[in-house]
C-alpha positions in Angstrom: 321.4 123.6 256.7 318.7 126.2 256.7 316.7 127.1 253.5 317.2 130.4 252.1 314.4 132.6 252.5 312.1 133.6 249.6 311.8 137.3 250.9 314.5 139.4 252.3 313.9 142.3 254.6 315.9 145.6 253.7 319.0 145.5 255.7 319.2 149.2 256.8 323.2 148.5 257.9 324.0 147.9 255.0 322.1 150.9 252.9 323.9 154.3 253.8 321.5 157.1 256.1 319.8 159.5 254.6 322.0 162.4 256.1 325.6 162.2 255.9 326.9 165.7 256.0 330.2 165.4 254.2 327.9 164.7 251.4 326.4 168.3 251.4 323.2 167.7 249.2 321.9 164.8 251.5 321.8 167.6 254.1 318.5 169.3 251.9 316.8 165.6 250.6 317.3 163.4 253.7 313.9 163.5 255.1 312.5 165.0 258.5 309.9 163.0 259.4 309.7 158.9 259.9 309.3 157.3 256.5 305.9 156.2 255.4 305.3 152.7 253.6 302.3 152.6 251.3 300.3 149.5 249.7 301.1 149.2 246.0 298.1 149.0 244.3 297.1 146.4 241.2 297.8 148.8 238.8 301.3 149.6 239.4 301.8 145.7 239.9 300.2 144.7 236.8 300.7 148.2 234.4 302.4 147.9 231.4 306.2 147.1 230.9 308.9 147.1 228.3 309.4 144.5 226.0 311.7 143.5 223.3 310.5 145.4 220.6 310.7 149.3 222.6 314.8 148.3 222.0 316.6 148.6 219.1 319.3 146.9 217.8 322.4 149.8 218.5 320.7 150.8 222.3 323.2 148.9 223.9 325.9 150.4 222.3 327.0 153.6 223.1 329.9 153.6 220.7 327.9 154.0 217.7 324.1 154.9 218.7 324.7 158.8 218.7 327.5 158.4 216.6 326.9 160.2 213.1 330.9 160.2 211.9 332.5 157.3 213.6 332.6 155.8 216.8 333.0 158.0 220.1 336.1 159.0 221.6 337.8 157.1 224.0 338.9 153.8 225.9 336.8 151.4 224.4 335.1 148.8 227.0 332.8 146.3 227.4 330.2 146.1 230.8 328.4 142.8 231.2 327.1 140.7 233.8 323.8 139.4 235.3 321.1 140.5 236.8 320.1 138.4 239.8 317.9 137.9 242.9 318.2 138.1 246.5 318.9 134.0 245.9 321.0 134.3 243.3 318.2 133.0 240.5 318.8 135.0 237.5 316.2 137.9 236.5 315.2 137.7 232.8 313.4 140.0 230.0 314.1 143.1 232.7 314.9 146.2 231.3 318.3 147.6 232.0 319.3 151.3 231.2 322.7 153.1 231.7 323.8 156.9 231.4 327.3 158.3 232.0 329.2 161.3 231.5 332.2 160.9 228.6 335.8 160.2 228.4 336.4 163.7 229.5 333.9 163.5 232.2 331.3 165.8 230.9 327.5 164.8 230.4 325.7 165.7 227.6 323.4 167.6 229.3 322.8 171.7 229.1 323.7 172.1 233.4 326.8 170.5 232.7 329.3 173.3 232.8 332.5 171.4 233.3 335.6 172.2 231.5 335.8 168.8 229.7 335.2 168.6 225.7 331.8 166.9 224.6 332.1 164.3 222.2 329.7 164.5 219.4 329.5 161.1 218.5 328.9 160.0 222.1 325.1 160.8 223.7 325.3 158.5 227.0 323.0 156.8 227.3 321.8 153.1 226.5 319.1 150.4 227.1 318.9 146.6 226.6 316.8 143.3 228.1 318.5 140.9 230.4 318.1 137.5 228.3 316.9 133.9 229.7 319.4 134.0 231.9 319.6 136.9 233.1 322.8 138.2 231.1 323.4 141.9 229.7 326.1 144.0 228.5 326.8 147.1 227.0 329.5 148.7 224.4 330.6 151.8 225.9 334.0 154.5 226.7 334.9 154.0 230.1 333.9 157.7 231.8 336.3 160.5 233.2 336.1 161.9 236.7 334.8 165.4 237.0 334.7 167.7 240.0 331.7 168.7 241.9 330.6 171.5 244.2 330.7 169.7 247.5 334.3 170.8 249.1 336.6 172.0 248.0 338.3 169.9 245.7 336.2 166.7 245.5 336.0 164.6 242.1 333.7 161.8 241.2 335.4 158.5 240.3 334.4 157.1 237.4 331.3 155.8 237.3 327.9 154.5 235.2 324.4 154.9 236.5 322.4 152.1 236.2 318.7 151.9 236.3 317.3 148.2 236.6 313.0 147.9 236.0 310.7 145.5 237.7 307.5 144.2 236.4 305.8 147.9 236.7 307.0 151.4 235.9 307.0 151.9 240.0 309.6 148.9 240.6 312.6 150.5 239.9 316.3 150.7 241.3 318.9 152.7 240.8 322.7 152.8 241.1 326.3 153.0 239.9 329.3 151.2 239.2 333.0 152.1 240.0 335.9 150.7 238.5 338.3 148.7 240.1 341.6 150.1 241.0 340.1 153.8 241.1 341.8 155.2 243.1 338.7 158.2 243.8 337.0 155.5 245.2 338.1 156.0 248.6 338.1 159.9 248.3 334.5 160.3 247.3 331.7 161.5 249.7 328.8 159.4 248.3 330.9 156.2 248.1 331.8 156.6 252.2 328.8 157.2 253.1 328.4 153.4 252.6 329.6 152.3 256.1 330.0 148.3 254.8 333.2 147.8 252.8 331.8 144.5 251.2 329.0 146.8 249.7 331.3 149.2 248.3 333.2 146.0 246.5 329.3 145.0 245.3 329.4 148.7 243.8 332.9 148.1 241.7 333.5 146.2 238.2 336.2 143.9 237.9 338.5 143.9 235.1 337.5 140.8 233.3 340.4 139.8 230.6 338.5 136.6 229.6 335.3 138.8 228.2 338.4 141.4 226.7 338.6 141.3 223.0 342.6 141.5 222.0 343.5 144.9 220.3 340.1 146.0 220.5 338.1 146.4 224.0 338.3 146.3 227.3 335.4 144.2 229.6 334.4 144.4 233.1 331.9 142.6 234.8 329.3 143.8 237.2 326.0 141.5 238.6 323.4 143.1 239.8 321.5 141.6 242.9 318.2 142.4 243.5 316.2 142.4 247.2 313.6 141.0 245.6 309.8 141.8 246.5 309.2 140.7 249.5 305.3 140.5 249.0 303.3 137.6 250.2 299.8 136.9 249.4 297.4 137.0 252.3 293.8 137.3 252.1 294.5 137.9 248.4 296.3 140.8 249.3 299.8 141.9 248.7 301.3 142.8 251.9 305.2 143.9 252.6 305.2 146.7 250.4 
């Protein structure tokens, strides 16, 4: 049987292009030239990082931490999963932070023009630390789909952005997570511009009714696997970056 392989190369099959025209924005950011790679130096490697104490108790849940009378509006659920390496070896102490529009599918943010209400007990947003093994969850509303200026009728599913830190403010990914059974899922531009279908079922939370608590919340779980660097010390040198 062959060992796994402590580095793994990006699979650019996998990863949608850069320019996918049904996706109209991608036309203006994908870039024009051949993309460059650059060293990282020691201090983004070793520079400063979050720890335990930078989260508060209520960060990770977004029922109550805008909340100022009561808890937000809207089907209560639970996220949770792990946060893992290209091996499968769990990732602990990394930060994890999520933002997502509301149960009407409006963002709290002042470009957000769309017809649905804002909730003022619900700000979006939420933070926590992957423990020893890896694990994190979150308290949330499960989001509404919204429309957006790409055709003419297109609508986001409903999603959460997740942003997942490394050991330096420069290691950073970023995604989202779709809900199984959606049935935008198929029907939205960014999602097909994934070509592999196996990736897109990376991309969606399952309902999970052993994590659900009865009369109370819904949970679905989402891991999160990471490349991993694939840095290698040579001549005391990072290289693959």
């Amino acid at each position: 049987m062959r060992p796994l392989s402590e580095y793994h190369q990006r699979d650019t099959d996998r990863h949608p292009p850069a320019l996918t025209p049904t996706y109209k924005t991608s036309v203006a950011r994908s870039p024009r030239y051949a993309l460059l790679s650059l060293d990282q130096s020691l201090s983004e490697i070793t520079g400063p990082t979050f720890g335990h104490h930078d989260v508060s108790a209520l960060d990770h849940d977004l029922l109550k931490n805008f909340a100022t009378q009561g808890d937000a509006i809207g089907e209560r659920i639970i996220v949770h999963g792990r946060v893992l390496d290209g091996n499968g070896r769990p990732v602990p102490n990394t930060l994890v932070e999520v933002w997502q529009a509301n149960a009407s599918g409006r963002y709290r943010h002042k470009k957000d023009t769309y017809l649905g209400a804002l909730d003022p007990n619900f700000g979006g947003c939420g933070r926590t630390i992957t423990d020893e093994n890896g694990y994190y969850f979150f308290r949330t509303v499960k989001p509404g789909a919204y429309p957006w200026r790409n055709r003419v009728n297109d609508w986001r599913p409903a999603h959460i952005h997740f942003s997942v830190f490394g050991s330096a403010f420069c290691q950073r990914l970023i995604t989202q997570l779709y809900f199984e059974g959606d049935p935008l899922i198929p029907r939205c531009p960014i999602v097909q511009t994934i070509a592999d279908p196996d990736a897109i079922d990376q991309l969606t939370a399952k309902l999970d009714m052993n994590a659900t608590i009865p009369l109370d919340t819904i949970a679905y779980h989402f891991d999160i696997v990471l490349r991993g660097r694939r840095s290698t010390l040579f001549e005391n040198r990072l290289e693959g970056n």
